[in-house]
C-alpha positions in Angstrom: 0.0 0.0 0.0 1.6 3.9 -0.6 1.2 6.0 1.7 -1.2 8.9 1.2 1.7 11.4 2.4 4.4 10.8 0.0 5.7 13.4 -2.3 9.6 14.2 -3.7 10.3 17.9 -4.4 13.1 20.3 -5.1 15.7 20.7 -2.1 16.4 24.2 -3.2 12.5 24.5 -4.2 11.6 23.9 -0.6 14.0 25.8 0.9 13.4 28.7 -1.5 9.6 28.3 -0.7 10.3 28.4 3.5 12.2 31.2 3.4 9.5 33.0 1.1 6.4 32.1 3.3 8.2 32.3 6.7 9.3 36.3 6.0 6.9 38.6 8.4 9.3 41.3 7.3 8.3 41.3 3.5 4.5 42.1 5.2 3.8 45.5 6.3 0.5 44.5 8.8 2.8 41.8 10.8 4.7 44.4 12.9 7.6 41.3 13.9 10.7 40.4 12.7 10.5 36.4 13.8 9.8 34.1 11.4 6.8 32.8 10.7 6.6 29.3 13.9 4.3 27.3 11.5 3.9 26.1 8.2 1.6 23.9 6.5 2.4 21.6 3.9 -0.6 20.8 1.4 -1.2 19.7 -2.2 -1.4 22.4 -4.9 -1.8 22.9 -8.4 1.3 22.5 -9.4 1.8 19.2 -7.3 3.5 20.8 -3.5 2.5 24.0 -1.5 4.4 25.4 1.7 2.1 27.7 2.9 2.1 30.4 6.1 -0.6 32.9 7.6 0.1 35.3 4.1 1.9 33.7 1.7 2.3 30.7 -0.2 4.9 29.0 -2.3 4.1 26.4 -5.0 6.6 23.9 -6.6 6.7 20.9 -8.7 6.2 17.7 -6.8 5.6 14.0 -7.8 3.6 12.0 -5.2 0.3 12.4 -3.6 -0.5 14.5 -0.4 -3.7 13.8 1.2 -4.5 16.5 2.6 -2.2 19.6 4.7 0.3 19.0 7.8 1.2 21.7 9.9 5.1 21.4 11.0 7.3 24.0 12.6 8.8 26.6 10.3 12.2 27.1 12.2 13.3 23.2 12.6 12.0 22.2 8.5 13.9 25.2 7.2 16.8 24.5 9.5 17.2 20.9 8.2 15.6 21.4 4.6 18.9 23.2 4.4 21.5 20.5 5.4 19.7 17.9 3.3 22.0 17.1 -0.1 20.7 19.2 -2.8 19.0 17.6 -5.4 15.5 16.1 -4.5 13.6 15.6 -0.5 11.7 12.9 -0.2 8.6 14.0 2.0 7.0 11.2 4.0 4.0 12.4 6.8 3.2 8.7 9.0 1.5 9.2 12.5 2.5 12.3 14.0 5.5 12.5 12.3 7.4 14.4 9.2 10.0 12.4 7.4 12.4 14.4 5.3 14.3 11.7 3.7 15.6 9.7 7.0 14.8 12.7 9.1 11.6 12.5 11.8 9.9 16.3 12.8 6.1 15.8 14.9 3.8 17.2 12.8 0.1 17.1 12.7 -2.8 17.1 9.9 -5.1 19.9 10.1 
């Protein structure tokens, strides 16, 4: 059986995508210079979506995802970065992110 939260994306996609969406700075309502705790993960048009509270980036993706995760922002961007560039396998199993061999808690929403 596959799993329903399975998808391989971009490394410098995702991390491109992070640091787009977790940017209060680039807002001029959000009066904050932290970066955004939460993101969700979710399906999109184009296959992969990292989305926060105002923005949203979109990237190629081949794999299904059921339906959005929320993950912390700080500790996905933080390894997102140290993975080997080329492509992240993303792997969501009870209560828990995989990014390849990598486990973050996470929740679906």
């Amino acid at each position: 059986m596959k799993a329903e939260w399975e998808i391989e994306v971009g490394q410098i996609d995702l991390v491109n995508a992070l640091t787009l969406v977790r940017d209060r700075k680039r807002v001029r309502r959000v009066r904050s210079n932290k970066p955004e705790p939460w993101v969700t993960l979710a399906s999109s048009d184009l296959g992969f979506s990292v989305r926060g509270s105002v923005d949203s980036g979109d990237m190629e993706g081949v794999g299904s995802w059921h339906s959005p995760i929320r993950v912390h922002g700080d500790t996905l961007a933080k390894l997102t970065k140290k993975v080997p560039k080329g492509t992240v396998r993303l792997l969501y199993i009870n209560g828990f992110l995989y990014v390849n061999t990598t486990r973050l808690t996470a929740s679906e929403i």
